[in-house]
PASEBA-1860 file (N, C-alpha, C; in nm, 3 decimals):
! residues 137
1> XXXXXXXX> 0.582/-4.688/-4.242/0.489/-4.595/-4.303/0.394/-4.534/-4.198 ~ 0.352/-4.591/-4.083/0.238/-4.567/-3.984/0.315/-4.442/-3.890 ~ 0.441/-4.481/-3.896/0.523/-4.399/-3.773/0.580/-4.253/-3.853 ~ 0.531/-4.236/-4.009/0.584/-4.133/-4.080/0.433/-3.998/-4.095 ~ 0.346/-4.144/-4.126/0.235/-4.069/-4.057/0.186/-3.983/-3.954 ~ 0.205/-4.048/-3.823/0.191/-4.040/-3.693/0.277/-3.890/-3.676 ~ 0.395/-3.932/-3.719/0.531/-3.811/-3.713/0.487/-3.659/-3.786 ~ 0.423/-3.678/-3.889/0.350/-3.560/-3.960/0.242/-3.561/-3.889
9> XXXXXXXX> 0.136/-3.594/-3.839/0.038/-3.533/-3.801/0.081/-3.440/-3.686 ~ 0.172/-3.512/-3.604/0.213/-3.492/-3.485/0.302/-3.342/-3.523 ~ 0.388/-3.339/-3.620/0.408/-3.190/-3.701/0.290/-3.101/-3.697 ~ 0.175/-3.120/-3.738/0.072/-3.023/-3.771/0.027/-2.993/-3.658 ~ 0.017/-3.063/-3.581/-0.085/-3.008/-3.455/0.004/-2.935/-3.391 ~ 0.147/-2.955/-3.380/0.247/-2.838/-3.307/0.245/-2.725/-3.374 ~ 0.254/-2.736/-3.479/0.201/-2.631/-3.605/0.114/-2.505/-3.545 ~ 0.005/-2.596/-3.581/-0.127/-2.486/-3.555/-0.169/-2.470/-3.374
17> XXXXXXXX> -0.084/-2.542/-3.332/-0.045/-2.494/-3.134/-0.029/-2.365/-3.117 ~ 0.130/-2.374/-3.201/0.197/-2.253/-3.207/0.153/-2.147/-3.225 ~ 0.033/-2.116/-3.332/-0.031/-2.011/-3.343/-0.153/-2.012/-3.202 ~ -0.261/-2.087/-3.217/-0.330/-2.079/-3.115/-0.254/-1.987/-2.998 ~ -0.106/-2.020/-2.939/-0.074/-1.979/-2.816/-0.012/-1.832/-2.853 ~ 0.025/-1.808/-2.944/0.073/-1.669/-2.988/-0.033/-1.572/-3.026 ~ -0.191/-1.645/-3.073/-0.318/-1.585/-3.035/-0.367/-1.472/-2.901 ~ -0.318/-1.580/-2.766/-0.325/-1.549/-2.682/-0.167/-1.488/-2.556
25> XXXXXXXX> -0.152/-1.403/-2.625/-0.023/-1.355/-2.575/-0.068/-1.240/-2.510 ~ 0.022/-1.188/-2.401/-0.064/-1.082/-2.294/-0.009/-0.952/-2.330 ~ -0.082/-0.850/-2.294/-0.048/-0.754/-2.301/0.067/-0.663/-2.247 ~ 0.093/-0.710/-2.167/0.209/-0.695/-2.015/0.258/-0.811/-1.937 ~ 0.383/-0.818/-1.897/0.468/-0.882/-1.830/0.575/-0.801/-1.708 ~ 0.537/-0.850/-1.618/0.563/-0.891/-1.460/0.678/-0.903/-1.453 ~ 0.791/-0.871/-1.401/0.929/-0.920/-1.328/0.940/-0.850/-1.250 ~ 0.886/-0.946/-1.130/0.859/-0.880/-0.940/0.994/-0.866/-0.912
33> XXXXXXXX> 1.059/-0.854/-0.766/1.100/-0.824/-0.708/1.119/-0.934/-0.588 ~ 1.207/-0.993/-0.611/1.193/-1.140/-0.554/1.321/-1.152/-0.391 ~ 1.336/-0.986/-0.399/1.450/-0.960/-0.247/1.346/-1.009/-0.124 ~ 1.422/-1.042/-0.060/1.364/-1.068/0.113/1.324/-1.009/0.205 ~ 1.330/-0.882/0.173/1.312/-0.764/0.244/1.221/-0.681/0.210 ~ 1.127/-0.712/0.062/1.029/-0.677/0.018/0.916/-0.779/0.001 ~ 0.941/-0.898/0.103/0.832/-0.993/0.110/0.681/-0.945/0.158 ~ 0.691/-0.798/0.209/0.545/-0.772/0.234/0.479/-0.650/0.118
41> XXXXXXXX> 0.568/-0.685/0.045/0.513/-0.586/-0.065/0.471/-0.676/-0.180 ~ 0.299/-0.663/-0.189/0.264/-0.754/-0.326/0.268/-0.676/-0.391 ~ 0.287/-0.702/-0.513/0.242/-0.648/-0.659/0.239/-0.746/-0.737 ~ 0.096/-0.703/-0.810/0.082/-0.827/-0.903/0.008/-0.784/-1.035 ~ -0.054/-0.813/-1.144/-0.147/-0.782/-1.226/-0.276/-0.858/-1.239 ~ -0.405/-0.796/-1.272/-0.579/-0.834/-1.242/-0.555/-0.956/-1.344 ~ -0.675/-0.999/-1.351/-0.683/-1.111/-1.423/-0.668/-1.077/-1.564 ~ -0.732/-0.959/-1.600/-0.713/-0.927/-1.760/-0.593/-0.858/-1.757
49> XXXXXXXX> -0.480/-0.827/-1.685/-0.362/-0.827/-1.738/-0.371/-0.657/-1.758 ~ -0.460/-0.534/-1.703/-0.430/-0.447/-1.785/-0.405/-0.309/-1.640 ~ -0.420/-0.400/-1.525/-0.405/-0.304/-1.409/-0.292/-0.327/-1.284 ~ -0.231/-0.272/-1.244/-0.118/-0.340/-1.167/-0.173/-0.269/-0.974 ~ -0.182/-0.389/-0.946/-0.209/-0.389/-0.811/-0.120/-0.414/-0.681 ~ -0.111/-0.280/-0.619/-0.027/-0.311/-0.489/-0.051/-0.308/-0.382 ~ -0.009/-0.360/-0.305/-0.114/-0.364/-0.158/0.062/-0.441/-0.074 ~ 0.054/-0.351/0.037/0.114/-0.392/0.163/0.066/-0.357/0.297
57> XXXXXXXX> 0.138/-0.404/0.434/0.098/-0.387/0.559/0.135/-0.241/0.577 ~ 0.262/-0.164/0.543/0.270/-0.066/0.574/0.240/0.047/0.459 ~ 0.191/0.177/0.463/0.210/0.264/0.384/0.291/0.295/0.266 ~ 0.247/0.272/0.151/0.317/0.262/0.047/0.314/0.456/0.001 ~ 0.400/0.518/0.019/0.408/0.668/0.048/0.409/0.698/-0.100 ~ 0.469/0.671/-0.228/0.477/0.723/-0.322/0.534/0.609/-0.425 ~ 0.509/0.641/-0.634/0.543/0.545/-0.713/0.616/0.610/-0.794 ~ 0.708/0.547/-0.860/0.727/0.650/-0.995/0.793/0.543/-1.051
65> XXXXXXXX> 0.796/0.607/-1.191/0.844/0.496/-1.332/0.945/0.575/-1.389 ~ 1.024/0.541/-1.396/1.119/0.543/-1.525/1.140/0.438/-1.679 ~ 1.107/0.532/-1.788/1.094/0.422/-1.902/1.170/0.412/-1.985 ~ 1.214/0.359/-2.075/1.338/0.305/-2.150/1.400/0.409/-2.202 ~ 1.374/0.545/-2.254/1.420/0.687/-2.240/1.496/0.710/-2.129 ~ 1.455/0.687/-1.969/1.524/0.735/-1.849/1.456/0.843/-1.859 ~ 1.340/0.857/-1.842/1.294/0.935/-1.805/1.135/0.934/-1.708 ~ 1.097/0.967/-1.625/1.000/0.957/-1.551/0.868/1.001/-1.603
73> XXXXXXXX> 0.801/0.864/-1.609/0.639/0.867/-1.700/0.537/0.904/-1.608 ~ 0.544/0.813/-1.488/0.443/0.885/-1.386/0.548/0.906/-1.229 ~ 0.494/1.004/-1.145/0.536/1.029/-1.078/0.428/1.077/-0.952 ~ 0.420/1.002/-0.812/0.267/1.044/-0.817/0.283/1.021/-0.636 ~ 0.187/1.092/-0.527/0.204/1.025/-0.386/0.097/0.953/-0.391 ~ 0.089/0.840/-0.299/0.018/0.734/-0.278/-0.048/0.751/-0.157 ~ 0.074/0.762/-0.067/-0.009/0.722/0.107/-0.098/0.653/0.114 ~ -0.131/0.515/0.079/-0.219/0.432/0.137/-0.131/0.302/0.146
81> XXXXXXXX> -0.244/0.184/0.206/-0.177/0.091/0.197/-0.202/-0.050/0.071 ~ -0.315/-0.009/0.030/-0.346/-0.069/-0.170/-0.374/0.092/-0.226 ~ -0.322/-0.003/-0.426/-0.353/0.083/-0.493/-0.355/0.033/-0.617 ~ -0.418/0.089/-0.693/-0.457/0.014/-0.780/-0.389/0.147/-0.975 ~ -0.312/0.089/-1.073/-0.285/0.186/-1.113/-0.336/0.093/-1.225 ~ -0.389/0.111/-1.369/-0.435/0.117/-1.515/-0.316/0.158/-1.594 ~ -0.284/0.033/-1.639/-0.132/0.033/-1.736/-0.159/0.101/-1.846 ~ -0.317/0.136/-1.905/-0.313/0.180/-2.058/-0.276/0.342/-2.021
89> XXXXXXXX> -0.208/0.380/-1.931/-0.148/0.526/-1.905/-0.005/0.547/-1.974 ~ 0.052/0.404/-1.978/0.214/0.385/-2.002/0.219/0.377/-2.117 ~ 0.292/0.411/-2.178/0.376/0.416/-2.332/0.409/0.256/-2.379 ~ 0.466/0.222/-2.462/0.493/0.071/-2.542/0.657/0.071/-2.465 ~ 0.670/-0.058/-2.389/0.850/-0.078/-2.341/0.828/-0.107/-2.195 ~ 0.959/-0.085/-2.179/1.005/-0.150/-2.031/0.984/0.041/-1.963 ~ 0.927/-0.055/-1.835/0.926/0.080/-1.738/0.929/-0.049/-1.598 ~ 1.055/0.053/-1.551/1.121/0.062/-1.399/1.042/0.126/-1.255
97> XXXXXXXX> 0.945/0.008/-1.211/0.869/0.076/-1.075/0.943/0.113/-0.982 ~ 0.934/0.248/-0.905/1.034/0.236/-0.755/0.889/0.310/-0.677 ~ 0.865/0.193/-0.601/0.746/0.226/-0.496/0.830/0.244/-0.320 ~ 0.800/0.354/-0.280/0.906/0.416/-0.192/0.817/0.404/-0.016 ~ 0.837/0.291/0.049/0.792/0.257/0.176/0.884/0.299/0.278 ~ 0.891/0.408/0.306/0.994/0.487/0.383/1.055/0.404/0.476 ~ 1.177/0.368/0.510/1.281/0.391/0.472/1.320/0.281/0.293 ~ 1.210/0.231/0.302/1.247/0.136/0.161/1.217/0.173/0.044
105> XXXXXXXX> 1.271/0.134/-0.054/1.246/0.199/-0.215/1.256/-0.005/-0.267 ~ 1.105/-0.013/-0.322/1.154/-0.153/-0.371/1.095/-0.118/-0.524 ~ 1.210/-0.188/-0.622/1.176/-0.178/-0.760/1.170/-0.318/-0.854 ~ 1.062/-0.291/-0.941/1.018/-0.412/-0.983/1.020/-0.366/-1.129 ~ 1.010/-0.414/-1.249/0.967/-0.410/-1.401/0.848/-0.448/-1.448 ~ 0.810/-0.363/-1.534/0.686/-0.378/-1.623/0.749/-0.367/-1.734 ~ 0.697/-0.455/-1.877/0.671/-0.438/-1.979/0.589/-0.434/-2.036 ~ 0.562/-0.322/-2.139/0.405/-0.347/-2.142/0.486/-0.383/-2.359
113> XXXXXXXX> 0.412/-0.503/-2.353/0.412/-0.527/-2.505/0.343/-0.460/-2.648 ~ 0.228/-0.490/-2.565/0.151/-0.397/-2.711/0.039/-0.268/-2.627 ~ 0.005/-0.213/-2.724/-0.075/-0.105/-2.691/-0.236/-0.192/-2.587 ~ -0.222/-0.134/-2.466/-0.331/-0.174/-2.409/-0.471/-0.102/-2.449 ~ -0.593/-0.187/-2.523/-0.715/-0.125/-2.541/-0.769/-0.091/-2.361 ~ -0.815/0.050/-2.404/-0.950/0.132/-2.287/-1.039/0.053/-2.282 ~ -1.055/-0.020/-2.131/-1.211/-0.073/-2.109/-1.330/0.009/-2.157 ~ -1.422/-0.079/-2.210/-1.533/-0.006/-2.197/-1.667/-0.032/-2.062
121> XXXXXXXX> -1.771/0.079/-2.043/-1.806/0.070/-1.938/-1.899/-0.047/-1.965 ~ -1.936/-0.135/-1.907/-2.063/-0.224/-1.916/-2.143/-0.179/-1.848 ~ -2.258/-0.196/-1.888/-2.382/-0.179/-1.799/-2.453/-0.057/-1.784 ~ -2.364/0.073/-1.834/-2.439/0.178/-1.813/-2.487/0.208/-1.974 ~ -2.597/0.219/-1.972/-2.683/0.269/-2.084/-2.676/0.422/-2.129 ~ -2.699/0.474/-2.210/-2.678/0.610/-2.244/-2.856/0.626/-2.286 ~ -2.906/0.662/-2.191/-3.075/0.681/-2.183/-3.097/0.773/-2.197 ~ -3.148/0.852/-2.283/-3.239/0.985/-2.332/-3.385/0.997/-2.292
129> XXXXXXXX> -3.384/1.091/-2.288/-3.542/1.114/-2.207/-3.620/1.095/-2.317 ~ -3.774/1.010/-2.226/-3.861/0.974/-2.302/-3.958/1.129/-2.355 ~ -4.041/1.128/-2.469/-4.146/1.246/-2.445/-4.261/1.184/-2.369 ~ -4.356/1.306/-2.334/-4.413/1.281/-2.150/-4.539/1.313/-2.276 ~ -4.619/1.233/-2.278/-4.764/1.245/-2.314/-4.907/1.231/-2.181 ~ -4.950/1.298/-2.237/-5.061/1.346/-2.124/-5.180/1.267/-2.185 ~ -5.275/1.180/-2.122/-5.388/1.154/-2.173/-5.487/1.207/-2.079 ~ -5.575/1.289/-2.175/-5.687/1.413/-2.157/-5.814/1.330/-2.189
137> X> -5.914/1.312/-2.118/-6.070/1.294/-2.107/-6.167/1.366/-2.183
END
């Protein structure tokens, strides 16, 4: 009887796990680019999951996406060597990175799952002018 117990509780708490962790499910998912020849090319995503960051030693010359249509969502020159791009630009699906380091083209996947919410700004106030009173003697 103790071990039928034990066995159901032990049911419930996987139970309500399951939701807890499906609570916290991300907005976007990552499948780098794991060739040997693109070991100096990071790309990764920020901590909140909603900006994709690239940074290498050499000049990353240009990006572009192709998305589950086959068709090209952004298309854009870079010339630097980080960059920083804001996923809530991309549509809902799989989109195909080809970031083009002359002579190299390395391509990686994004999915973006659900609709990414627009940060909002913190910290800046929307301040209206005070009225200016004069005190007269």
């Amino acid at each position: 009887m103790k071990n039928f117990i034990r066995i159901c509780l032990v049911l419930i708490l996987l139970f309500l796990l399951g939701f807890t962790l499906q609570a916290q499910e991300s907005y976007v998912k990552l499948e780098k680019n794991r060739n040997i020849q693109a070991k100096d090319f990071i790309h990764q995503l920020n901590t909140t999951k909603d900006t994709l960051i690239l940074r290498s030693d050499k000049i990353i010359n240009s990006l572009y996406t192709i998305n589950q249509n086959y068709t090209r969502e952004l298309d854009f020159e870079i010339d630097t060597t980080e960059y920083r791009l804001p996923l809530n630009k991309l549509s809902k699906g799989k989109h195909v990175f080809v970031a083009i380091q002359s002579p190299k083209r390395i391509v990686f996947v994004v999915k973006i799952l659900k609709d990414i919410p627009k940060k909002e700004r913190k910290g800046i106030v929307n301040l209206k002018p005070k009225k200016i009173v004069f005190a007269t003697n």
